[in-house]
C-alpha positions in Angstrom: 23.2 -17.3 -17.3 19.9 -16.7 -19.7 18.9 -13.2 -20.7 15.7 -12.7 -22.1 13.6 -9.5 -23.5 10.0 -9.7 -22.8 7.7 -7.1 -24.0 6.2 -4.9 -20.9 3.9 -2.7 -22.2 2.1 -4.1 -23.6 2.5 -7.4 -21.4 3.4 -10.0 -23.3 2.3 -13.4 -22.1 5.8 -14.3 -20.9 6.2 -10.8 -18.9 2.5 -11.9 -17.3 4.1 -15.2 -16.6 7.3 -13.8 -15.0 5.4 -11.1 -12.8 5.7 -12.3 -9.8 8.6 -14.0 -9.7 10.7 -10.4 -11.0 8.7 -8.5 -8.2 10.0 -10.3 -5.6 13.6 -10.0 -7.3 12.7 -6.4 -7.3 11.4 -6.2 -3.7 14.7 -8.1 -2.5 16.6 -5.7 -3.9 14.7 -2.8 -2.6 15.0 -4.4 0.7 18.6 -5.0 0.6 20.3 -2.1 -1.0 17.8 0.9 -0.6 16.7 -0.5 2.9 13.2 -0.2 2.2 11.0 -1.6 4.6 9.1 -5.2 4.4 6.2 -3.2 4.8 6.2 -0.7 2.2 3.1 -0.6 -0.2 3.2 -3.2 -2.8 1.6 -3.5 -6.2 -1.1 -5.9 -5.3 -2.2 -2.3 -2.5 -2.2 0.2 -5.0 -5.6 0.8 -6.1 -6.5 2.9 -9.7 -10.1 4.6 -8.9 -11.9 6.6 -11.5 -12.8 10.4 -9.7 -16.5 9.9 -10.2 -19.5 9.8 -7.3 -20.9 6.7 -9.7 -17.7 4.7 -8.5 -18.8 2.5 -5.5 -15.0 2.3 -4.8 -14.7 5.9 -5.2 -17.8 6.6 -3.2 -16.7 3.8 -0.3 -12.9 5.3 0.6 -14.2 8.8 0.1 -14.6 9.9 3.5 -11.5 8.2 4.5 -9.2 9.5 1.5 -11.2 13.2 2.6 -9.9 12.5 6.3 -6.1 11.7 4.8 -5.9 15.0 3.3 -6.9 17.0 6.3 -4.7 15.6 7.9 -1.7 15.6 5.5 -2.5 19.2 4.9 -2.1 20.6 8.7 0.6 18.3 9.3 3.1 18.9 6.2 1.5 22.6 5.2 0.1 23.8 7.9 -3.2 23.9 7.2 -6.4 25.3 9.3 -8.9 22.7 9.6 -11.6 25.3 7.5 -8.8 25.2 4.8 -9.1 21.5 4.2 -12.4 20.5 4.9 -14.9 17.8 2.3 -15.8 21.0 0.4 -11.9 22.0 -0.4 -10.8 18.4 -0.7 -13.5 18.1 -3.7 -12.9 21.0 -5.5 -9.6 20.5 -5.0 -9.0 17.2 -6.0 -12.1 15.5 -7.0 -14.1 17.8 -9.4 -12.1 17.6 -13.0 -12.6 19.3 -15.9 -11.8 16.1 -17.6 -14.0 13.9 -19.0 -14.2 10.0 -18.6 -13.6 8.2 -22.2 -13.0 4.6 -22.8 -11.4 4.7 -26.1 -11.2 1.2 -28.0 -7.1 1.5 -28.3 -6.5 2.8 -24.8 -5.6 1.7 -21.9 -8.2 -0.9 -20.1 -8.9 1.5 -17.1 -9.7 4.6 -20.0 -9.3 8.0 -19.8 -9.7 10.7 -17.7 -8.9 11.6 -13.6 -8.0 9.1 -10.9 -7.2 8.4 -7.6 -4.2 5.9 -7.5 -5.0 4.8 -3.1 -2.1 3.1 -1.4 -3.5 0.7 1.1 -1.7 -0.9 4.1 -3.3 -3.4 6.8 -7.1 -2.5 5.7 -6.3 1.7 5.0 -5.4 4.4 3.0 -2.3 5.7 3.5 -1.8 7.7 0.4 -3.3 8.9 -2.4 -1.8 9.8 -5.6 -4.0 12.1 -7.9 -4.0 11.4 -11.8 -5.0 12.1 -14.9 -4.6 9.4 -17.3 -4.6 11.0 -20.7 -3.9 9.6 -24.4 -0.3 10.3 -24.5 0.7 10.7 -21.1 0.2 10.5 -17.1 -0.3 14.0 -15.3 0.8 13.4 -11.8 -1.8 16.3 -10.2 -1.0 15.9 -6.4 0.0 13.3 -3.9 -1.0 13.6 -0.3 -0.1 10.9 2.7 -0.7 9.7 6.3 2.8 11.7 8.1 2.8 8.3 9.9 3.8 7.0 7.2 6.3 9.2 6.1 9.2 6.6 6.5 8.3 4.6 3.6 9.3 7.6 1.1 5.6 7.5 -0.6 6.5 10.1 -2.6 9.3 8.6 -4.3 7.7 5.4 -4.4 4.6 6.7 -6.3 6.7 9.4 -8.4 8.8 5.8 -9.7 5.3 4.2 -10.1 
């Protein structure tokens, strides 16, 4: 048996090296003991897009990530369509008070709010908002396809 540290964060070129080969350890494992699905979102369907209308990527899943959060809304709280409509979805979770900023010692994505879209078999079937700030992540809201509720996105992104 060989141990070795590698440095994570940031990556060293050994912990780049070893990346896949310890995710599939970790998926495995997941798999086996937690019973987590084959299926459940990977790191190569996560998606980290800056909150800003300038983002093509932002701009392209918009009406789909809008359409999400209706329909997480009336299924989980409840919701009346009017509550949750493209006007409440952007002031809710797309205008931010915070500005972008891509400081020279931060992290290569910058500063500033994101939408963190989990993607399965061509959609979006959560979407974790963020900010990304100097010192820390600010988990603002997380919102899912109910379909999906079996795959525990909520703990999975919360862990994330």
């Amino acid at each position: 048996l060989k141990v070795r540290v590698v440095r994570s964060s940031p990556p060293s070129s050994q912990f780049k090296a070893t990346f896949q080969e310890s995710y599939q350890v970790y998926k495995r494992y997941q798999m086996v003991i937690h019973k987590d699905p084959p299926d459940k979102p990977t790191i190569n369907q996560v998606r980290l897009v800056p909150v800003s209308f300038d983002d093509p990527q932002f701009k392209s899943s918009f009406d789909q990530s809008a359409t999400l959060f209706a329909k997480y809304q009336m299924a989980i709280h409840k919701d009346t369509p009017s509550d949750c409509g493209e006007h409440e979805f952007t002031r809710f979770l797309c205008d931010s008070p915070l500005e972008a900023e891509n400081a020279p010692n931060g992290p290569d994505c910058g500063y500033g709010s994101f939408h963190q879209q989990y993607w399965l078999d061509g959609k979006i079937i959560a979407v974790g908002v963020i900010d990304i700030l100097p010192y820390c992540v600010s988990s603002v809201y997380l919102y899912y396809d109910p379909d999906y509720s079996f795959l525990s996105l909520g703990v999975y992104s919360a862990l994330r």
